[in-house]
N, C-alpha and C positions, 0 to 999 in steps of 0.2 A: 859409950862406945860398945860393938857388938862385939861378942866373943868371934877369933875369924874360925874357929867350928860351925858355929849357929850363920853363917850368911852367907846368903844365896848366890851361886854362881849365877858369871855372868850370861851364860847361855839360858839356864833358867826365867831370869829377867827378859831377855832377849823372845823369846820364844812365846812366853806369859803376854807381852806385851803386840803382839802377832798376833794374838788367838783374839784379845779384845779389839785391835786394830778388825780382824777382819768380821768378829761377832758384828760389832757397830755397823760395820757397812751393810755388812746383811740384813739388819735389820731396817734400815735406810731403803736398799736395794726391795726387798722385799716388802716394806708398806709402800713402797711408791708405786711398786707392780702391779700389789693385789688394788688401789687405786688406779690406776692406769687401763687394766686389764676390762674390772668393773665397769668403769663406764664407756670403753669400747663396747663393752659386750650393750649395755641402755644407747649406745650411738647407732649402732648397725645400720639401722634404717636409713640413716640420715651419709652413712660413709659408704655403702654397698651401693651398685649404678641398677637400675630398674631391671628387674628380670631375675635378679644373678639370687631370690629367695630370701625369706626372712632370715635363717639360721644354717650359710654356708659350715658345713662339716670343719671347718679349720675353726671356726669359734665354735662349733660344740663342742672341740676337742678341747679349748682352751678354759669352756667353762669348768667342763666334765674333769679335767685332770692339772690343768698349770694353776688356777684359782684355789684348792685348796694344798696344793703344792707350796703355794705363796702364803699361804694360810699357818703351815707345818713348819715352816721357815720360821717364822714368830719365835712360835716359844722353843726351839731347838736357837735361835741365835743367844737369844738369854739363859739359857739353859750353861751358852759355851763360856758367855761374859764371867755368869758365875764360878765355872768351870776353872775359868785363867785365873781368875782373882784368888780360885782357894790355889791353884797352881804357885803361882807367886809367894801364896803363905808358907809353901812348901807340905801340901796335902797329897799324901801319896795315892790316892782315888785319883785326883784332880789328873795326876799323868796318864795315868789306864782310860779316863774320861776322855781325853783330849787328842788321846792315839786312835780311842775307836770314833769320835766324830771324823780325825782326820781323814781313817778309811773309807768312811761314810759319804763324805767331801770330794773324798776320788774316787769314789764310786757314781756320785752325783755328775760329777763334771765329765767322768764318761761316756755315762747313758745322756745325761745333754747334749753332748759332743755328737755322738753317733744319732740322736735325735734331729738334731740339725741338718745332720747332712742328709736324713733320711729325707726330711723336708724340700731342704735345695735343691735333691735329685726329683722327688714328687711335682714339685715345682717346676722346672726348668725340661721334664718329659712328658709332665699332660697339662694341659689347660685348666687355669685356676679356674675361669668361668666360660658358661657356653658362648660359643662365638669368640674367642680368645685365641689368638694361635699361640704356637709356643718352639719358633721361631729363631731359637737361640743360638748364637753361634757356638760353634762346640768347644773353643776355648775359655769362652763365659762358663760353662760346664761345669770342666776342667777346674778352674781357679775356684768357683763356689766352692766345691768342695775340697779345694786343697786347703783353702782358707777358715775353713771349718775345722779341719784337721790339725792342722798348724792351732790354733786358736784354742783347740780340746791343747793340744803337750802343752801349748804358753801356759793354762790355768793348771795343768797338771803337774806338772814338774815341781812347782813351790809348794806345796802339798805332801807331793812325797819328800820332799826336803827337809819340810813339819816333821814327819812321820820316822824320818830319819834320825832327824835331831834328839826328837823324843825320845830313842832306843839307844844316844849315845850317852857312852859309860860315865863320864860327868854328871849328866844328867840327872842317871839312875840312880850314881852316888849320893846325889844330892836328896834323896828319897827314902833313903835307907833309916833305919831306926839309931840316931846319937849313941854311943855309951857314953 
């Protein structure tokens, strides 16, 4: 039986168990991308209609910046796994570790956020290729980027909730040096 001094509140559990929950994915999420990404980028030829260029600027941008993006992902999602796991042990690092990925995390989902809709607007006011109109009704617009927005707070909110949790006093307690 554990002494009830030595064992881990349940928010600790709780929390620990989120961080590897979402490390896992990420790492899922991101080999499946840098996969994905990769052999769109060796397809082009074969997915782009005649004319529209070997290397349209939306894939140099994807080589040039989301590919090692998805690359960085890697070892930061196992970096987090280990991260929860010492969390769970009750490693007082593991919390200060886990608070600044989360900032990092809402800062990520920001600049994606706002990435997106830089896109949809790019999109949706000039012509992806020559000869292409761009024709769109202004409440398709409208909704692209509401939907973007919306979609940045949905991924934002549970992040700072992390981020929350992490600073409550339980928490903290739970961190502190025994006597």
């Amino acid at each position: 039986m554990v002494e009830p001094s030595l064992r881990r509140p349940t928010p600790v559990t709780v929390i620990g168990w989120i961080f590897i929950a979402g490390a896992v994915f990420s790492l899922l999420a991101s080999s499946l991308g840098l996969v994905t990404f990769a052999n769109l980028y060796q397809m082009r030829k074969l997915l782009l209609p005649p004319g529209a260029g070997q290397d349209p600027a939306f894939l140099r941008f994807v080589m040039r910046y989301v590919l090692p993006l998805l690359g960085l992902l890697l070892p930061v999602s196992l970096f987090v796994v280990y991260a929860a796991v010492q969390f769970l042990k009750l490693k007082a690092w593991a919390r200060v570790a886990l608070e600044a990925m989360a900032w990092l995390g809402a800062a990520y989902i920001l600049v994606s956020g706002c990435f997106w809709i830089f896109v949809f607007l790019k999109f949706l006011f000039s012509p992806p290729l020559p000869g292409v109109t761009t024709d769109y009704p202004p409440l398709l617009r409208v909704l692209f980027v509401a939907v973007s927005a919306l979609s940045t707070i949905v991924w934002l909110l549970p992040v700072l909730a992390l981020i929350f949790f992490l600073r409550f006093q339980p928490v903290r307690d739970a961190f502190k040096p025994q006597r």
